[in-house]
N, CA, C and O atoms as a printed pandas DataFrame, in Angstrom:
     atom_number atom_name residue_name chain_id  residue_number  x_coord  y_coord  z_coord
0              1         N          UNK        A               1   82.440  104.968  102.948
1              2        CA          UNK        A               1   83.846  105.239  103.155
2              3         C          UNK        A               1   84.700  104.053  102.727
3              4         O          UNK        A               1   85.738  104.256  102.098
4              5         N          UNK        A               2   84.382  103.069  102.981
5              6        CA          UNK        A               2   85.528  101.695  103.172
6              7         C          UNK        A               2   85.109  100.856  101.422
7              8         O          UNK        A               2   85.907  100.106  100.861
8              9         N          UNK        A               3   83.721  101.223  100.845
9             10        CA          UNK        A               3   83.582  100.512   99.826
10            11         C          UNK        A               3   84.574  101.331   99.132
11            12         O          UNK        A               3   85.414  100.571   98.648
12            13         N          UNK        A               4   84.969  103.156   98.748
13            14        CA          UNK        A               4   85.488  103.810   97.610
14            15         C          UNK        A               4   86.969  103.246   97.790
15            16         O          UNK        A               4   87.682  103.630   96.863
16            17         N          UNK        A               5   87.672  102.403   98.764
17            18        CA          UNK        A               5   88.995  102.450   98.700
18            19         C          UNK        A               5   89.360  100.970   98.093
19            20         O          UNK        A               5   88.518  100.097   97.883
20            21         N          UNK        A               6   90.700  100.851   97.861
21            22        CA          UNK        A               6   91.229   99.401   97.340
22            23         C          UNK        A               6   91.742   99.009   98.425
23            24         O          UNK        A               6   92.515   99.630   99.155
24            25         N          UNK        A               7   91.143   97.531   98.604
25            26        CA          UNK        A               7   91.932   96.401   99.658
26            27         C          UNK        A               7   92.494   95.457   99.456
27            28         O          UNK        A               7   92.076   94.617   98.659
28            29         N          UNK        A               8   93.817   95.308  100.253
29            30        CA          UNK        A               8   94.708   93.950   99.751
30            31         C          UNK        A               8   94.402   92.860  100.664
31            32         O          UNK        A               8   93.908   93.142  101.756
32            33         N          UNK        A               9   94.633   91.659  100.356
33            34        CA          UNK        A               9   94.417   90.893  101.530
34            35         C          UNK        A               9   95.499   90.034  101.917
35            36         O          UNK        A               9   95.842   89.100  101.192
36            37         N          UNK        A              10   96.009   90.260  102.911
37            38        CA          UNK        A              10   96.848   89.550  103.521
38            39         C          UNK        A              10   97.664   88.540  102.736
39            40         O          UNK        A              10   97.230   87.474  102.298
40            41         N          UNK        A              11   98.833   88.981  102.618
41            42        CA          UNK        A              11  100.086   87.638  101.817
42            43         C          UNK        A              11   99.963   86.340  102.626
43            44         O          UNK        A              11  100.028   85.298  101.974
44            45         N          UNK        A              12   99.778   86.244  104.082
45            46        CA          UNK        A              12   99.633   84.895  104.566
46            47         C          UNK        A              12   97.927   84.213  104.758
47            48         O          UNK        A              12   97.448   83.434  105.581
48            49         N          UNK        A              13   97.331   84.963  103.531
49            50        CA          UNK        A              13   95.976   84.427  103.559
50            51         C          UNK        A              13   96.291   83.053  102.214
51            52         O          UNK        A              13   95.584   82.171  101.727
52            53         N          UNK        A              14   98.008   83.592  101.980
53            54        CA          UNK        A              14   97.731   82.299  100.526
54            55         C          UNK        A              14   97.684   82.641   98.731
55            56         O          UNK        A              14   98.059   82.018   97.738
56            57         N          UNK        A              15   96.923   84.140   98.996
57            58        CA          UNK        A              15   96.644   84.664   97.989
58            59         C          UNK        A              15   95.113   83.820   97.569
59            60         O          UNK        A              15   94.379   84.343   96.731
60            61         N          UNK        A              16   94.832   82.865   98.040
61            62        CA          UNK        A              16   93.285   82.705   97.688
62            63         C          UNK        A              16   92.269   83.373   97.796
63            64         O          UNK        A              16   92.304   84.236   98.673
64            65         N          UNK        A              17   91.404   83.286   97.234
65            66        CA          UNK        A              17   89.917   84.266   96.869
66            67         C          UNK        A              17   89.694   83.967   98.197
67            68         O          UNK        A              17   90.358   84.577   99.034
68            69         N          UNK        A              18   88.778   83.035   98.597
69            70        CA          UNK        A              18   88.096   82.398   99.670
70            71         C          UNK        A              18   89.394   82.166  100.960
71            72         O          UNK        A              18   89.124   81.285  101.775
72            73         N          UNK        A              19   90.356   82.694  101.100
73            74        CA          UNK        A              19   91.290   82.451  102.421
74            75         C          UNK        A              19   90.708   83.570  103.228
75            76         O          UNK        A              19   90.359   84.679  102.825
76            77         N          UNK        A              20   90.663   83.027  104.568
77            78        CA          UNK        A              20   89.784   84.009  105.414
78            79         C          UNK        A              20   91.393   84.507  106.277
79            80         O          UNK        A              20   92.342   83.785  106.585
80            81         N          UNK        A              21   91.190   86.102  106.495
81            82        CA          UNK        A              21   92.269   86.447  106.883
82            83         C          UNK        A              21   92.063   88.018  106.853
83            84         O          UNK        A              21   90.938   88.218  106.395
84            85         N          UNK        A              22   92.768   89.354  107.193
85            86        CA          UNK        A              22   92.422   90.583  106.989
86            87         C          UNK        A              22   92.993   91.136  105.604
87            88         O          UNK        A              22   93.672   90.548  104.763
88            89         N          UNK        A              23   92.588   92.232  105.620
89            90        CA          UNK        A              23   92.646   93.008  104.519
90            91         C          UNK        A              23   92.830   94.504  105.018
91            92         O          UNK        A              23   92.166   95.015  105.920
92            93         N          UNK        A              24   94.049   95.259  104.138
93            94        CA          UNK        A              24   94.324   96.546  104.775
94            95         C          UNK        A              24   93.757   97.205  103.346
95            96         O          UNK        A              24   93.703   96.636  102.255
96            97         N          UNK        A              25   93.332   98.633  103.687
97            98        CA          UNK        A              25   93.479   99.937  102.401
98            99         C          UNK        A              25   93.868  100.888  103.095
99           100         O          UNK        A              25   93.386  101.397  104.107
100          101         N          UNK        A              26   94.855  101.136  102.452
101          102        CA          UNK        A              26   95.967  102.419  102.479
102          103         C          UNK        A              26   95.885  103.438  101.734
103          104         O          UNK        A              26   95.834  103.589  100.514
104          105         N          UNK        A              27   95.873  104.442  103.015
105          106        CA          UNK        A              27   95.995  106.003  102.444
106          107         C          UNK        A              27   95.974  107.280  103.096
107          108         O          UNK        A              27   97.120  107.441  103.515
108          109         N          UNK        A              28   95.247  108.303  103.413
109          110        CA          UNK        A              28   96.445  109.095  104.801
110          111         C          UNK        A              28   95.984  108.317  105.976
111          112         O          UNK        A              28   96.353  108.713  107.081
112          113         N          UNK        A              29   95.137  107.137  105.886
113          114        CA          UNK        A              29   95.379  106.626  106.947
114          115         C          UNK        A              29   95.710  104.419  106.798
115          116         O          UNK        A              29   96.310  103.854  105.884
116          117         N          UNK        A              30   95.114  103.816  107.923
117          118        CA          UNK        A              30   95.189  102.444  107.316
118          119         C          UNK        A              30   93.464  101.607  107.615
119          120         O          UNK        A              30   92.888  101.752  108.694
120          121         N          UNK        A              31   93.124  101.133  106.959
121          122        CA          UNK        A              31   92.044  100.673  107.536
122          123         C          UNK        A              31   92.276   99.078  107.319
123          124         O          UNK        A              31   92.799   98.561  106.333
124          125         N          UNK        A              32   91.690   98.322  108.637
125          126        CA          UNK        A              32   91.929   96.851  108.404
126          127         C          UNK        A              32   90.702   96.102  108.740
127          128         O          UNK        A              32   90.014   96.540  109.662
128          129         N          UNK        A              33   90.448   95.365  108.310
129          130        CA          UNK        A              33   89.148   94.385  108.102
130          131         C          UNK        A              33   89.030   93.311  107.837
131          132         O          UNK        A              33   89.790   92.827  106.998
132          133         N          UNK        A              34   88.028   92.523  108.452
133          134        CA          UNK        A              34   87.877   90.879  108.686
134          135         C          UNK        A              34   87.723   90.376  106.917
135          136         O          UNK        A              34   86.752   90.793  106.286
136          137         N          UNK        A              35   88.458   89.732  106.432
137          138        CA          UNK        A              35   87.842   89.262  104.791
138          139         C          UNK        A              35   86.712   88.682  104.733
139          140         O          UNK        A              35   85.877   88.944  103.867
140          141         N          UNK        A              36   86.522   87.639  105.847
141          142        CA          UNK        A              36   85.188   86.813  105.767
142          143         C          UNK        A              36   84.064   87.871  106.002
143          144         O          UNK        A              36   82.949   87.635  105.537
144          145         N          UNK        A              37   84.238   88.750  106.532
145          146        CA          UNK        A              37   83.180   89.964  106.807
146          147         C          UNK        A              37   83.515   91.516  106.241
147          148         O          UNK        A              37   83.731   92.477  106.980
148          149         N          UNK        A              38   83.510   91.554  104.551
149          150        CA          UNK        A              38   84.100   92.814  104.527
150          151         C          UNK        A              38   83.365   94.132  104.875
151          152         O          UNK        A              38   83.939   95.216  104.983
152          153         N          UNK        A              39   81.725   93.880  105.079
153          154        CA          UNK        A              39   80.986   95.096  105.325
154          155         C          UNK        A              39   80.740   95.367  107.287
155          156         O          UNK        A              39   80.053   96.137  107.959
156          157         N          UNK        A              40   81.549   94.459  107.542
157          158        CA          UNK        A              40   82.135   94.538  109.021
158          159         C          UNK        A              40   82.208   95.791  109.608
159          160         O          UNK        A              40   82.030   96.936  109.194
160          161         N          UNK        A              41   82.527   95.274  110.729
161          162        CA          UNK        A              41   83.685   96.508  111.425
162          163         C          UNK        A              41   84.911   96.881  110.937
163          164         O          UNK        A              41   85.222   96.024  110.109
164          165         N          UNK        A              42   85.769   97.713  111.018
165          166        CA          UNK        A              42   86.845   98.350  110.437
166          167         C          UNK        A              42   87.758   98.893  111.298
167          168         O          UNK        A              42   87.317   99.822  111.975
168          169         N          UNK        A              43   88.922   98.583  111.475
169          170        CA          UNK        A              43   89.796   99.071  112.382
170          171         C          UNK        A              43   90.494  100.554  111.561
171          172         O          UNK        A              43   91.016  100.222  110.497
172          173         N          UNK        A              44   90.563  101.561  111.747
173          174        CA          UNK        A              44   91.429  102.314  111.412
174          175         C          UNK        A              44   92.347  102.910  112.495
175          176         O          UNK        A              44   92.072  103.166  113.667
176          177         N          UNK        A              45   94.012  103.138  111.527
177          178        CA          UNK        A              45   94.832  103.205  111.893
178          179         C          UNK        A              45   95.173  105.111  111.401
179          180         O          UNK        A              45   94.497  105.834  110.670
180          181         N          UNK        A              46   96.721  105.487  112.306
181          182        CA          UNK        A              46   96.980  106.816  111.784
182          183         C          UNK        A              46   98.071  106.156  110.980
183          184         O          UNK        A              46   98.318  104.951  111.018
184          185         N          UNK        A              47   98.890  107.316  110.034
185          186        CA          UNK        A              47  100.153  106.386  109.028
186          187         C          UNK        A              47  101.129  106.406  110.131
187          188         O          UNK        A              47  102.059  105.606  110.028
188          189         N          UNK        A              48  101.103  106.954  110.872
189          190        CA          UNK        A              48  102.340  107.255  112.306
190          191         C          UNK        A              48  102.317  106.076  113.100
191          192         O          UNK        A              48  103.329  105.464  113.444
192          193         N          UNK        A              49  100.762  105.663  113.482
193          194        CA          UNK        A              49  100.695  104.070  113.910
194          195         C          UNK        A              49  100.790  102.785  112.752
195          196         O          UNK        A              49  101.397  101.774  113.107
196          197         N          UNK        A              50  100.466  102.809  112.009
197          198        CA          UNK        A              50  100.663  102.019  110.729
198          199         C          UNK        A              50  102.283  101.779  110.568
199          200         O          UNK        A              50  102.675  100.617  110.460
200          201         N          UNK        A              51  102.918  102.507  110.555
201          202        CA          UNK        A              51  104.216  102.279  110.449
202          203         C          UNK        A              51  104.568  101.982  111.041
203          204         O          UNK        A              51  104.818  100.796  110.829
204          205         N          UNK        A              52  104.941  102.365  112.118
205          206        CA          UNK        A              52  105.128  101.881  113.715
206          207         C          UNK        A              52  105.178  100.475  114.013
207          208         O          UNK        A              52  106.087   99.794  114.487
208          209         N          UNK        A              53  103.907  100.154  113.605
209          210        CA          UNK        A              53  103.071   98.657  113.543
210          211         C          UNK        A              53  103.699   97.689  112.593
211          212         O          UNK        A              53  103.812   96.537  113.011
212          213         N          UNK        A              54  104.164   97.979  111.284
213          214        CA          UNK        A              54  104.703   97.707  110.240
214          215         C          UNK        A              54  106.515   97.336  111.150
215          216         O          UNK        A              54  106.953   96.230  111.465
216          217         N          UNK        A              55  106.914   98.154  111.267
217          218        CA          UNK        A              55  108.532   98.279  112.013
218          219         C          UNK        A              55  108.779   96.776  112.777
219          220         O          UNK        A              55  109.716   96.003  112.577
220          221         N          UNK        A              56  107.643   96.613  113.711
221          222        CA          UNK        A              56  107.450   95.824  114.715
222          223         C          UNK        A              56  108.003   94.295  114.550
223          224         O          UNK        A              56  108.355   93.515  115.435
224          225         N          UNK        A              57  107.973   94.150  113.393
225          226        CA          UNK        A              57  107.940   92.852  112.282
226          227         C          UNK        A              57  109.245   92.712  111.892
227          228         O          UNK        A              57  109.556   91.842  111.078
């Protein structure tokens, strides 16, 4: 599931390869994940909470 999607990683990771920090992939839902561990655990989100979450900021 989590390898077929594209992940960004966090703007306050620096934009470095090696900056340890999360990573979201977006799409009808959100999934977020440790960078230093991408075959990790996986948080998923609904887009109703994703946004929500997003607003907060």
């Amino acid at each position: 599931m989590t390898q077929e999607r594209a992940w960004r990683k966090s703007s306050y990771s620096g934009g470095a390869e090696d900056g340890n920090c999360v990573e979201v992939s977006l799409g009808h839902d959100a999934l977020v994940r440790d960078s230093k561990n991408p075959s990790g655990a996986v948080l998923s989100f609904s887009s109703t909470a994703w946004k929500n979450f997003l607003e907060l900021r």
